[in-house]
Backbone as CSV, one residue per row, in Angstrom:
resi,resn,N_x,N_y,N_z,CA_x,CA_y,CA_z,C_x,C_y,C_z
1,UNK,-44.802,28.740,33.491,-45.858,27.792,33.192,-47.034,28.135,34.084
2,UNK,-48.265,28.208,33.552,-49.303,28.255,34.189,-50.074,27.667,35.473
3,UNK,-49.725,26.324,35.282,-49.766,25.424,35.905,-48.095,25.026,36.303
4,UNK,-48.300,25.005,37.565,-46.508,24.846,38.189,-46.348,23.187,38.142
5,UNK,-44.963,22.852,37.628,-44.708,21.404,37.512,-44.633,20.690,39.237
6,UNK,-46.059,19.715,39.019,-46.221,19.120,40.369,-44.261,18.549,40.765
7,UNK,-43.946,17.634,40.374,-42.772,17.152,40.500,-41.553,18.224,41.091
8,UNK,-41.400,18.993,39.994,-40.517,20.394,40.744,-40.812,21.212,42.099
9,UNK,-41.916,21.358,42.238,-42.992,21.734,43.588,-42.105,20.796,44.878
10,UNK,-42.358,18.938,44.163,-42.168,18.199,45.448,-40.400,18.424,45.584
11,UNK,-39.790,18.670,44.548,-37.976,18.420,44.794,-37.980,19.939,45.599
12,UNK,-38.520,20.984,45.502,-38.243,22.183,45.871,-38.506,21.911,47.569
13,UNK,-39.932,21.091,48.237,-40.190,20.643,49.298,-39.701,20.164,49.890
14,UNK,-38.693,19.595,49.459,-37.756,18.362,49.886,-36.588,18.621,49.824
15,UNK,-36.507,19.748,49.185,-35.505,20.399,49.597,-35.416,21.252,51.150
16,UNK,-36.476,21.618,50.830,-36.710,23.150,52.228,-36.954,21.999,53.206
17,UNK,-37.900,20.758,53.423,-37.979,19.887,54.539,-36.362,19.242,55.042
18,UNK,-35.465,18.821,54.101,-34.417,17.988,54.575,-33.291,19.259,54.341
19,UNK,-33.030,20.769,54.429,-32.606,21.406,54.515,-30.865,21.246,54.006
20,UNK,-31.481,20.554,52.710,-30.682,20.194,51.710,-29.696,21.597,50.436
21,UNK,-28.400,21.735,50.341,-28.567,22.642,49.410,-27.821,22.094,48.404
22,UNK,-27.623,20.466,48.253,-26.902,19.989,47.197,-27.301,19.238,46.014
23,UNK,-28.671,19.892,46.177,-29.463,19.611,44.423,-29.136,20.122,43.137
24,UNK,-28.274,19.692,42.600,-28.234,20.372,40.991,-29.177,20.911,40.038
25,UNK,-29.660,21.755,39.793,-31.058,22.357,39.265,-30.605,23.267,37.811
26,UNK,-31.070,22.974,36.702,-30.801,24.395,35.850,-32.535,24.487,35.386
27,UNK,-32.491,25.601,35.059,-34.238,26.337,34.335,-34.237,26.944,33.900
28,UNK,-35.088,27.219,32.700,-35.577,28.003,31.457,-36.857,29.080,32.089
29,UNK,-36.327,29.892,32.209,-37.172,31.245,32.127,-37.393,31.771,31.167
30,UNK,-38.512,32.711,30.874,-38.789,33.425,29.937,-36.896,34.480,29.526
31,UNK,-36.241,34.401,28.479,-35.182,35.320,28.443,-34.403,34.958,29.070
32,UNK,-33.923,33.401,29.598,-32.680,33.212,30.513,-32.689,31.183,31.102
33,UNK,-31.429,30.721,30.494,-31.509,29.592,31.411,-30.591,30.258,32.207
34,UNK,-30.878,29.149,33.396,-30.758,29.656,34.885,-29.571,28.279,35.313
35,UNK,-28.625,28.283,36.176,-28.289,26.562,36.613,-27.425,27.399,37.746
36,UNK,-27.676,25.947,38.772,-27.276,26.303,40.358,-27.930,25.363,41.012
37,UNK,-27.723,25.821,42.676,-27.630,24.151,43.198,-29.442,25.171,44.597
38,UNK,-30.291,24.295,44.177,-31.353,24.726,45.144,-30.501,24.949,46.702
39,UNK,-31.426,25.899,47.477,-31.337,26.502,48.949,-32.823,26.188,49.412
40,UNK,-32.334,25.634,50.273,-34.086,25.890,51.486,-34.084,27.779,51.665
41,UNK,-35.141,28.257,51.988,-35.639,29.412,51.493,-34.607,30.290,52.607
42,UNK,-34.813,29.717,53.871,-33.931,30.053,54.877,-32.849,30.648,54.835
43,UNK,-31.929,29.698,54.327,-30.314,29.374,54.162,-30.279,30.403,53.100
44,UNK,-30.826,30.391,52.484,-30.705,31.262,50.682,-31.042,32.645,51.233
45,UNK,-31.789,33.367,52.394,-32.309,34.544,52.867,-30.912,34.858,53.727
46,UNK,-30.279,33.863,54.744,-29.115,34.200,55.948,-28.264,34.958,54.763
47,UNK,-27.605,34.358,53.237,-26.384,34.007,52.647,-26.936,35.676,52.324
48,UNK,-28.080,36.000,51.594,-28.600,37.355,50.759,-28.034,38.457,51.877
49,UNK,-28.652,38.257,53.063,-28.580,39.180,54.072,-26.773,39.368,54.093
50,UNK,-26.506,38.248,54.380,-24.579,38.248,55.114,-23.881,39.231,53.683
51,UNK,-24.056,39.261,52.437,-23.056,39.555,51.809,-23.733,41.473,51.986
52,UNK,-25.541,41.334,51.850,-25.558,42.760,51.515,-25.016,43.327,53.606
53,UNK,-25.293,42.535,54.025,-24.760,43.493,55.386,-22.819,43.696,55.513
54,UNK,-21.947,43.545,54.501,-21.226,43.287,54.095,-21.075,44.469,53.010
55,UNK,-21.674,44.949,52.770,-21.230,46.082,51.924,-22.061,47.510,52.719
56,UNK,-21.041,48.413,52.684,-21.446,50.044,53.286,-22.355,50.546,53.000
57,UNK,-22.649,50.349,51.463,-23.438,51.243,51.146,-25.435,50.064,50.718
58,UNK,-25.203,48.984,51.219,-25.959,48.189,50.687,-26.848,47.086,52.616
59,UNK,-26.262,47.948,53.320,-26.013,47.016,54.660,-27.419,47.513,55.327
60,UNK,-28.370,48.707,54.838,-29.706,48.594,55.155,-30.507,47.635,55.040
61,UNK,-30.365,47.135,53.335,-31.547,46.348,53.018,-31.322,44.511,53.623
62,UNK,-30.290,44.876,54.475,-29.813,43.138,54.654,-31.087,42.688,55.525
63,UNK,-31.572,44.050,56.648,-32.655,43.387,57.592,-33.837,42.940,56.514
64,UNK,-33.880,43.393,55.721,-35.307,43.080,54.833,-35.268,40.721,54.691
65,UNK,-33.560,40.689,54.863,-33.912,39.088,53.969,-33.658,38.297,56.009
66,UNK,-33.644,39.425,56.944,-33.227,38.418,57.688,-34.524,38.421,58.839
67,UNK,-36.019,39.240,58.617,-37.072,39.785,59.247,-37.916,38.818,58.229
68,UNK,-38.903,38.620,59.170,-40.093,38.020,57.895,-41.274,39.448,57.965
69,UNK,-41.302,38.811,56.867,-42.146,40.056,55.896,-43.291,39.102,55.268
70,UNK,-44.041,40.192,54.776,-45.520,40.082,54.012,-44.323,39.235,52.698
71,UNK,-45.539,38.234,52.268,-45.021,37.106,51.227,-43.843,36.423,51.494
72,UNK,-43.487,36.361,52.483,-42.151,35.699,53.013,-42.508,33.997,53.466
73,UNK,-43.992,33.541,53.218,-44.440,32.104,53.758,-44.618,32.171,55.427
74,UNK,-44.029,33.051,56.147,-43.957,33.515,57.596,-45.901,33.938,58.237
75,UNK,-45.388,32.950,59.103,-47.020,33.237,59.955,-46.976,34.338,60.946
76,UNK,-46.068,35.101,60.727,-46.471,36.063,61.815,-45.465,36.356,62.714
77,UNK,-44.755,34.819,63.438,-43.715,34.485,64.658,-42.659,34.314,64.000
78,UNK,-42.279,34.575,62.613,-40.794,34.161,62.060,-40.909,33.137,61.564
79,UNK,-41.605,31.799,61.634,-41.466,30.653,61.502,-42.290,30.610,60.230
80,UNK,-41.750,29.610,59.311,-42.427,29.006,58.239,-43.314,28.027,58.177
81,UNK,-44.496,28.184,58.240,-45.306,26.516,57.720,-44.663,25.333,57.434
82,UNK,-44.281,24.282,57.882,-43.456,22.942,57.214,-44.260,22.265,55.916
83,UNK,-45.822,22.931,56.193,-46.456,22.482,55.010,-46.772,23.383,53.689
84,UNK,-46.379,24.552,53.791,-46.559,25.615,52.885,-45.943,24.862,51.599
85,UNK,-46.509,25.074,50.386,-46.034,24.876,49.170,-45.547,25.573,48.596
86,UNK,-43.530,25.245,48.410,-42.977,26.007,47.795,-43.637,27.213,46.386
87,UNK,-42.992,28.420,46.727,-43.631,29.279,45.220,-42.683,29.344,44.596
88,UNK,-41.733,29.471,45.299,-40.294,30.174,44.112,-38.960,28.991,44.502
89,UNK,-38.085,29.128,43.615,-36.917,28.756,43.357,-36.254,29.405,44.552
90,UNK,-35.078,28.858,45.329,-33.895,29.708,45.721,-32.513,28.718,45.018
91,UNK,-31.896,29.622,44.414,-30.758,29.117,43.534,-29.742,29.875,43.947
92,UNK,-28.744,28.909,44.887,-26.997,30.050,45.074,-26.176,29.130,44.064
93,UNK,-24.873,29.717,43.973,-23.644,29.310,43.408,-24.423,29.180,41.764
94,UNK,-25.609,30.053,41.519,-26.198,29.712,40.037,-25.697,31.131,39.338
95,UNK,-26.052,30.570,38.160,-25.295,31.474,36.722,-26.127,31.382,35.685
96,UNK,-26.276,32.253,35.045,-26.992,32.387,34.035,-26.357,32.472,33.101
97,UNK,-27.137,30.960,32.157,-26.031,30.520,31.469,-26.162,31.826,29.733
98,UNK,-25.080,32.475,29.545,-25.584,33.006,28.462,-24.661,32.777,27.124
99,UNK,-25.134,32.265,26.065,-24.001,31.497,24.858,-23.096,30.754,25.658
100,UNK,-21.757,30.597,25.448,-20.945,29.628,26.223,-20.231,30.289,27.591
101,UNK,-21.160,31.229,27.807,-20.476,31.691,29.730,-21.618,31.627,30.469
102,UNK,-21.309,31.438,31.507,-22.048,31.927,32.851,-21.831,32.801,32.937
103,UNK,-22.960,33.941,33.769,-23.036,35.231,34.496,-23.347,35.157,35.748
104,UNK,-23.046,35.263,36.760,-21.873,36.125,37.102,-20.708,34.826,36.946
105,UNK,-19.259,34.735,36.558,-18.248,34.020,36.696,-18.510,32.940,38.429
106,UNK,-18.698,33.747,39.638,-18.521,32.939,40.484,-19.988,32.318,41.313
107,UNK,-20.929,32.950,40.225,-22.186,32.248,40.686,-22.970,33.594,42.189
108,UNK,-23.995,33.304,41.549,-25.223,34.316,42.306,-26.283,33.980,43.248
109,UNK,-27.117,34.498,43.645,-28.209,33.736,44.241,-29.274,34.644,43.383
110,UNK,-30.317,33.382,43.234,-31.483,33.933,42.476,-32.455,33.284,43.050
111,UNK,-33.682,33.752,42.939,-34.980,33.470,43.801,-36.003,33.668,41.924
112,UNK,-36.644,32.805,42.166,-37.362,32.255,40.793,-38.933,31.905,41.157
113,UNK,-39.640,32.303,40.737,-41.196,31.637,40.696,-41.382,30.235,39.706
114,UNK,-41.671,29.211,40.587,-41.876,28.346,39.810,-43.406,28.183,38.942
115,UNK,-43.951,29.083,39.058,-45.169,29.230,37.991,-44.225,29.796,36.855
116,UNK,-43.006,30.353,36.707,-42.504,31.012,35.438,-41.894,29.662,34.810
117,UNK,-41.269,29.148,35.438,-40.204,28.291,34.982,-41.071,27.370,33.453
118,UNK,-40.484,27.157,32.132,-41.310,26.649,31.402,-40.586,25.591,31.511
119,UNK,-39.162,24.805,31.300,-38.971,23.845,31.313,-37.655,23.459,32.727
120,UNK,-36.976,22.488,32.746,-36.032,22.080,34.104,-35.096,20.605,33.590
121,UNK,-34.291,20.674,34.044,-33.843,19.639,34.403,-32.724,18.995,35.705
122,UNK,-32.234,18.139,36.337,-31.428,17.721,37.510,-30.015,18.194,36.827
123,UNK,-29.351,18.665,37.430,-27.628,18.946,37.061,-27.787,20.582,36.467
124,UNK,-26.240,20.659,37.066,-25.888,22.036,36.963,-24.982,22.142,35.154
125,UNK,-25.427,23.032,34.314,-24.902,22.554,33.117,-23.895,23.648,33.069
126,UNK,-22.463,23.117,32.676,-21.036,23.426,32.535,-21.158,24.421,31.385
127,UNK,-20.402,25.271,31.298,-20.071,26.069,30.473,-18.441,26.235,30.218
128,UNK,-18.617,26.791,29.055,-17.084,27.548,29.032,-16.972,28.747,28.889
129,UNK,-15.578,29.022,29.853,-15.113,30.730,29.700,-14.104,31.090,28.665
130,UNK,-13.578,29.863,27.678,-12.747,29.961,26.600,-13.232,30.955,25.696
């Protein structure tokens, strides 16, 4: 969406302020609903880093989620603005829901621009693996 949904903006804020990760969230992307439970940007960067530093051949790129970087919301010292306005989604334990399965089976982490997102709603929507 062009215009990012004010409302989703404030649950995403309020998420990252009360360092909450037990929001039920699913979203419509262009080519994909999405469902999983929001991450403050933080928590969702430690979890990215821990699994890729966790694999041999994948354990370089872990410093990339655990360093702040250019577009990371980071002023410089590591630290985040408390007032910065969320841009993107962080979604763990989410799946992309496709016909009646989720992808991946045990749930992923995905990072989302909420200028894409066209529609949303609260709750994680169930699927079946039948």
């Amino acid at each position: 969406m062009s215009n990012p949904d004010g409302l989703l903006v404030d649950i995403a804020a309020m998420v990252e302020s009360e360092h909450n990760n037990q929001m039920p969230l699913t979203v419509v992307v262009p080519g994909a609903v999405i469902t999983g439970r929001l991450a403050p940007e933080s928590l969702w960067h430690a979890r990215v880093a821990e699994v890729l530093a966790a694999s041999e051949h994948l354990k370089p790129f872990a410093t990339l989620f655990t360093a702040p970087g250019p577009g990371d919301g980071a002023d410089g010292d590591g630290a985040t603005p408390a007032a910065a306005t969320p841009t993107h989604l962080h979604l763990h334990v989410a799946r992309i829901l496709q016909g009646s399965h989720g992808l991946p089976h045990t749930g992923g982490m995905y990072r989302i621009a909420i200028a894409d997102i066209s529609s949303w709603t609260v709750g994680d929507l169930s699927y079946s693996d039948q």
